[in-house]
N, C-alpha and C positions, 0 to 999 in steps of 0.2 A: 619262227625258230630263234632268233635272235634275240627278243623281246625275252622268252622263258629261259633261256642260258643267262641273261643281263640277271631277270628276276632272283635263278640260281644262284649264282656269283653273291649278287647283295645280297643274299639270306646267310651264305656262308661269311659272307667279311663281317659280319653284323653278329655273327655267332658267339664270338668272343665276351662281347658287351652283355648278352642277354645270359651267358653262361656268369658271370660275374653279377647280374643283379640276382638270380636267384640265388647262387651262393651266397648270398651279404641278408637278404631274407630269411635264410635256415642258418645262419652261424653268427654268434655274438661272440665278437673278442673282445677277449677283457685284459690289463697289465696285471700282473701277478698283484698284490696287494692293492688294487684298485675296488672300483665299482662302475655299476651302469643300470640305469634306470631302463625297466622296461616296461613300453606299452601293449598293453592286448586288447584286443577289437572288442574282445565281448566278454563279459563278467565272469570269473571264475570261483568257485567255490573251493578247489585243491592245485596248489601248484608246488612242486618239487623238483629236486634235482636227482639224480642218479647216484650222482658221487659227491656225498656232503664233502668229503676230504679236497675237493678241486675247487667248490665253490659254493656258498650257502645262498640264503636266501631271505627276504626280508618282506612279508607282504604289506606295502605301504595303503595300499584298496583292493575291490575286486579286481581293480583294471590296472593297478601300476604295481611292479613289481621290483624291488633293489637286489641287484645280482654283486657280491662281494666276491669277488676270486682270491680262493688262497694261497693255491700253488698250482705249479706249471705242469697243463696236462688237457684233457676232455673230457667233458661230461654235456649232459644234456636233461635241460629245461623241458617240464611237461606241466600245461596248465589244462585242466581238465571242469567243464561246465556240473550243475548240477545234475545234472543227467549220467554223469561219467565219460561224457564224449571229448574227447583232445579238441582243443579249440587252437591249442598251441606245444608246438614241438621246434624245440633251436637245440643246436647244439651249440656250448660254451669251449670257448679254446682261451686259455690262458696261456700267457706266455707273457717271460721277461722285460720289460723296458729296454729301449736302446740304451739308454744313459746307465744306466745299469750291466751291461755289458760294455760299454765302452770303459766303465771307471776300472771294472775285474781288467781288463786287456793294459790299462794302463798301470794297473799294481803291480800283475806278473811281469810287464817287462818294465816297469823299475821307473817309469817317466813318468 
């Protein structure tokens, strides 16, 4: 009995961590006018975003792809084989720079 409540216990403390890798698997953040290089396991023949207006797209090969974000928001990445089967689905979240918010905070109050 003890053994399966320990078992218990460490599945839950540990829950945190594995809730956090697979979010970092399905979501690629990007800085508002930045980029990021993405890789895909297996060749794709169509890849797209949903919302060109958040972030385009640049196919560098079958397998790498350059994600440019253009302004602050979500959309999501779909690479699709020849066949038409998703091989790959992320969702894109752009958002701000710090340095970039810290410089707006130091204009409006005047420092």
């Amino acid at each position: 009995m003890r053994y399966s409540i320990f078992l218990g216990l460490a599945f839950c403390l540990s829950w945190p961590v594995m809730a956090d890798q697979i979010q970092d698997d399905l979501m690629i953040p990007i800085i508002e006018s930045e980029g990021s290089l993405v890789q895909l396991e297996h060749e794709a023949s169509t890849v797209f975003v949903a919302d060109p207006s958040i972030a385009s797209l640049q196919v560098v090969s079958s397998k790498t792809v350059f994600v440019l974000a253009h302004t602050v928001g979500k959309t999501t990445l779909y690479a699709l084989d020849e066949n038409d089967d998703v091989i790959m689905q992320k969702e894109i979240v752009v958002h701000k720079s710090l340095q970039h918010l810290q410089q707006q905070l130091r204009e409006q109050s005047g420092s």
